[in-house]
N, C-alpha and C positions, 0 to 999 in steps of 0.2 A: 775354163770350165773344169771342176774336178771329175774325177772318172765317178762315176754315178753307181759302180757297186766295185766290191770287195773280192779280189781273186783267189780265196783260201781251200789249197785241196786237200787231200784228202786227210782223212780219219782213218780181246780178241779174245763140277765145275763152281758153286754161287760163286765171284768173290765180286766185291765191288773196291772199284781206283778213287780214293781221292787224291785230287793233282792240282789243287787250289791254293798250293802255298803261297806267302804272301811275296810281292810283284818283285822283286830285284834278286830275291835270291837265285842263286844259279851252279849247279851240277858241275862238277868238273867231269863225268863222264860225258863222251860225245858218240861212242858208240853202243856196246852192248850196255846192259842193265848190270848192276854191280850189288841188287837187293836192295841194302840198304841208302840206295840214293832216292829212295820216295818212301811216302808212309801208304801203305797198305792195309787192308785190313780180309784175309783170305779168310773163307765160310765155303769151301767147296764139298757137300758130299760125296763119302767114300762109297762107293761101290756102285754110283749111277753112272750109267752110259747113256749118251745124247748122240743119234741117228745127226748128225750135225755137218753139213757140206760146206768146205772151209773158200768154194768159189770164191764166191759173193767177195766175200771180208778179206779174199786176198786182193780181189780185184778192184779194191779202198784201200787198200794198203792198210790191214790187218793181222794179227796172228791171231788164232786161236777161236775160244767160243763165241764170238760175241754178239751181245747181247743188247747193248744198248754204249754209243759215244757220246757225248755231249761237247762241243766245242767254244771258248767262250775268246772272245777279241778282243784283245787291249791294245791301245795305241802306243806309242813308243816312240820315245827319241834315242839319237846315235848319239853314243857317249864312244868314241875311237872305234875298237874294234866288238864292241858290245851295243848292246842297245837296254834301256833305263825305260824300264814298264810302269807306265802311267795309267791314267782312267780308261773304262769299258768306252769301246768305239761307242759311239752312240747315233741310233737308230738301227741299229745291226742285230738282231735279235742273235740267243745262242744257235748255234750249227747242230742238228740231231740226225743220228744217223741210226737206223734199229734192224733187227735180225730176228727172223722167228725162230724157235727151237728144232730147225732143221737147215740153220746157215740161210736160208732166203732173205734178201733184203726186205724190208718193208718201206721204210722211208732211206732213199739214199742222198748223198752227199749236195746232192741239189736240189731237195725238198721234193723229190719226184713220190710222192706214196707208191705202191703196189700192194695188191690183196691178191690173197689164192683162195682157193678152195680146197677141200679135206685132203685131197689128194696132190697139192702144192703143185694145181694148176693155175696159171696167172688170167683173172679173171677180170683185174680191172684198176686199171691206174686211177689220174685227176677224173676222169672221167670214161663212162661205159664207153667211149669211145676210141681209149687209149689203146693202141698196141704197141706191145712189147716181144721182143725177139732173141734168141740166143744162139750163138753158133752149137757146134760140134760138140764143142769141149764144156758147154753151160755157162759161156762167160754171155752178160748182157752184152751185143753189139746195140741194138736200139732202142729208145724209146720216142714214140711219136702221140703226141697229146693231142687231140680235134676237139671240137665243142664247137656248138653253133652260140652265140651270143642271143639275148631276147629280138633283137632286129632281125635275125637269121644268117647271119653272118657266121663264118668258118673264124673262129678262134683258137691257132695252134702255132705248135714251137715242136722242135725234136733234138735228143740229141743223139750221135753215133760214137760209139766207142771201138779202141782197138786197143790189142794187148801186145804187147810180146812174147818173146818164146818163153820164158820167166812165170806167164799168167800177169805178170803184171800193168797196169793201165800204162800204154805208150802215149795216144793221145784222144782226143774227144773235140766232137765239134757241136757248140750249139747254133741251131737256127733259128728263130723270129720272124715275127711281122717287120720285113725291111731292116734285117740284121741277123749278124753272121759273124760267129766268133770262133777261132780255134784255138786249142790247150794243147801244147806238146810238155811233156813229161821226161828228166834227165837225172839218172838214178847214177849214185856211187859204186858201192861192190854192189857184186850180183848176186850178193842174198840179201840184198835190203828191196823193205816194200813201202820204203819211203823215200821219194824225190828230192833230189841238191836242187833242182833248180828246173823251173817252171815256164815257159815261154808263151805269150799270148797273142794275138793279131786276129782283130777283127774290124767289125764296120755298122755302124747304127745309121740309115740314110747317109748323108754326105760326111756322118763325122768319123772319123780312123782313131783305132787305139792299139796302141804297142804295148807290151807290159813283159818287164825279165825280173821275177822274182829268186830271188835265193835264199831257199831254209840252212837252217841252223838247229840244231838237235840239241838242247840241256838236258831232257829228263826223258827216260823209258821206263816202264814198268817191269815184274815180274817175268810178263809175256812177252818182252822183246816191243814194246808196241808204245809210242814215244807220246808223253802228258804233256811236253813242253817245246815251245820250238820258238825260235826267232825268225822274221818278215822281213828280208832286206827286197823291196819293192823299185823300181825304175817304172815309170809312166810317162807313156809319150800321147799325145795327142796332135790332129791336125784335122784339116779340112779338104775332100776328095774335089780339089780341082783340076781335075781330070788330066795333070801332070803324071810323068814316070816318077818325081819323086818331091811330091807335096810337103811342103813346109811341118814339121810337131813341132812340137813345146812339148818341153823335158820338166819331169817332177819328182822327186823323192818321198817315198813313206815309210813308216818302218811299226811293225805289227811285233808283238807276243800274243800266241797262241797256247793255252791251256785247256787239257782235255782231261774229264771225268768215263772211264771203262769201268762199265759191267757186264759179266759174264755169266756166262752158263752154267 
């Protein structure tokens, strides 16, 4: 059975990114931005200031204003140490991540909405039900979704985040109906807000899934904030027969990931 979704994390005034070049080309920078390693097109006006809290968007592994990501998935095969970008995954809709004009998420990295009110209090997730929580520091630790269904049934999922001392996302766990998945997060230097390498383990009823994904960096923008990255994916799978250490099956995938920033 193939793993049944896609494990891509995360996603910084006017200007708007495009990062849609065409699929094999590829950046010989791998760290900072070097300008002209992308095409840009900068519109920021002079003299405006944006009340703008950079939380949120660091804690997505962002820099800057932003305003709106767009994420799109290509599938991809291993050519040695490179991987050879092929057609859009399919059935996988684009990844959208948005920020109101004072750094608050609205929709984040897992299609979670949020709305506020004038005063950029959180008023309401999927549903008048949802609550949402934040530490000390303003970073989200929870979200938890409830809905009764038309039969009267409790329909809900949550998930819990943690940072590090960085601000930055360490790991996140989502729950379900009879499932339970956790994200650990393993970052390079200590001023990147973007993860080398991604570790998963979770549980859907009796089926187990393992997942050690490793990014790869071709293209950053302006802002320090990366349009382009390679999917080196490992996927195990097996079944919870109630052994210390149940049988997986081992599979390979390999992703390009392009992303469209707009900014404040």
């Amino acid at each position: 059975m193939k793993m049944r979704y896609f494990i891509f994390s995360l996603v910084c005034s006017m200007v708007v990114m495009t990062a849609m070049d065409s699929c094999g080309k590829k950046s010989t920078a791998t760290d900072a931005p070097q300008g002209d390693s992308i095409d840009s097109v900068a519109a920021a006006p002079k003299g405006v200031e944006i009340a703008y809290d950079t939380t949120d968007a660091t804690a997505f592994g962002l820099r800057g204003l932003v305003k709106q990501v767009i994420t799109t998935h290509y599938e991809a095969t291993s050519n040695g140490s490179s991987l050879v970008c092929g057609k859009r995954v399919e059935g996988y809709n684009d990844s959208i991540i948005t920020f109101n004009e004072h750094g608050l998420v609205t929709v984040d990295a897992y299609a979670n909405p949020y709305t506020y009110d004038e005063n950029d209090k959180f008023i309401k997730g999927r549903a008048k039900n949802t609550e949402m929580k934040r530490d000390d520091n303003g970073h989200i630790i929870s979200y938890i979704h409830q809905d009764k269904t038309e039969q009267g049934h409790w329909n809900s999922y949550s998930y819990v985040f943690e940072y590090d001392e960085l601000n930055r996302m360490k790991e996140y766990t989502y729950t379900g109906w009879e499932e339970i998945f956790g994200h650990k997060f393993i970052y390079g230097n200590d001023d990147d807000l973007w993860p080398v390498k991604e570790e998963m383990e979770g549980q859907a009823c009796a089926d187990l899934f393992q997942s050690e994904i490793l990014y790869r960096y071709l293209k950053f923008d302006d802002e320090g904030n990366w349009i382009e990255r390679e999917v080196w994916q490992v996927d195990k799978q097996g079944v919870d027969d109630g052994s210390d250490a149940p049988e997986m099956e081992s599979s390979n995938a390999y992703y390009i990931e392009k992303r469209q920033i707009t900014y404040y």
